[in-house]
N, C-alpha and C positions, 0 to 999 in steps of 0.2 A: 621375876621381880622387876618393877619399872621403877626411874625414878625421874626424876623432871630438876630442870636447870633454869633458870631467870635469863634471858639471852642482855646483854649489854650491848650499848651501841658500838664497842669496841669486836664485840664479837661476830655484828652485822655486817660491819665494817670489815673483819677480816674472810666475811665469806664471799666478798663480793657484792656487798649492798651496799645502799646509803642507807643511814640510819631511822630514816623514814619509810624506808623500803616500805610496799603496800603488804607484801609475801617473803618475808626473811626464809623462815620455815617452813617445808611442805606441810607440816603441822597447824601453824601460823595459817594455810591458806585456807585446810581442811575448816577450820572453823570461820572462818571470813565466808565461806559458803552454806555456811547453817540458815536456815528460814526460821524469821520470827515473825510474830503477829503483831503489828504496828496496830493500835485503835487511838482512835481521837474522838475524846469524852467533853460532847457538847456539853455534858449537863447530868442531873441525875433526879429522882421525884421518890418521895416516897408514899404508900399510900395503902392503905388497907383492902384488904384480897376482897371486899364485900367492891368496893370500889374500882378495883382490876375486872370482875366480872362483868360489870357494866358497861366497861368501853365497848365500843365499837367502831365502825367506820366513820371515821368521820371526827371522832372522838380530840380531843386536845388535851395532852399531859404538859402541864407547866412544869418549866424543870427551876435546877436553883441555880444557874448563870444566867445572866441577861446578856440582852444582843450589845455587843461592840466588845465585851469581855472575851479574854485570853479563853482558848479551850485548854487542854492537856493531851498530850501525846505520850501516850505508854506503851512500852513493850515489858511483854511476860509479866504484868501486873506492877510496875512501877513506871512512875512520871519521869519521862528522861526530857522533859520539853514543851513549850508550851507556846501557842500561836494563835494566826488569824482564820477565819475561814478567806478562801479565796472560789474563786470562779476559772478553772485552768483557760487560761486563752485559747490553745489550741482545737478545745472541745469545749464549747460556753454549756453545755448539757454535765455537765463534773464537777464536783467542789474539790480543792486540794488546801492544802492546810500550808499557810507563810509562818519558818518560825521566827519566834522574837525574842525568844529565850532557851538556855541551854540550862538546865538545872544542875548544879556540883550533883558531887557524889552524897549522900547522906552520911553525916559522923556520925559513929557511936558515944553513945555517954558512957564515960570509964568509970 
């Protein structure tokens, strides 16, 4: 039988952290190293499969953001964030995404 405990910042504190520690927990670390799928959703189109067959190269799908509007950035199917597109300096051939927003958590209705 397992059972799980809420760590306080008293209890960080007494193991030898600061409260901000990055890794209180070997547990705590185990999951700070999980990989997720970051996507950032220019846009989206909808359009009838008679119409999907048709494209080709070359082809142009209008999406429903327009250019200078916020994208979204989701992990595991939810918006945690929302940004610009940028051009990485480092590598002018790479886009990378500036954020400008940080989205709450979403409340539930009671």
């Amino acid at each position: 039988m397992t059972g799980t405990k809420t760590l306080s910042s008293a209890d960080v504190e007494e193991a030898g952290g600061e409260p901000n520690a990055s890794c209180p927990t070997p547990n705590l670390e185990t999951i700070l190293r999980i990989p997720v799928t970051v996507q950032v959703v220019l846009g989206s189109a909808m359009m009838p499969v008679a119409n999907l067959l048709k494209l080709g190269r070359g082809a142009v799908v209008a999406l429903d953001h327009r250019v200078g509007e916020p994208v979204d950035i989701v992990v595991n199917g939810r918006v945690i964030a929302r940004g610009e597109i940028v051009v990485v300096e480092e590598d002018n051939s790479r886009f990378g995404v500036s954020l400008t927003e940080i989205v709450g958590p979403v409340r539930s209705i009671e």
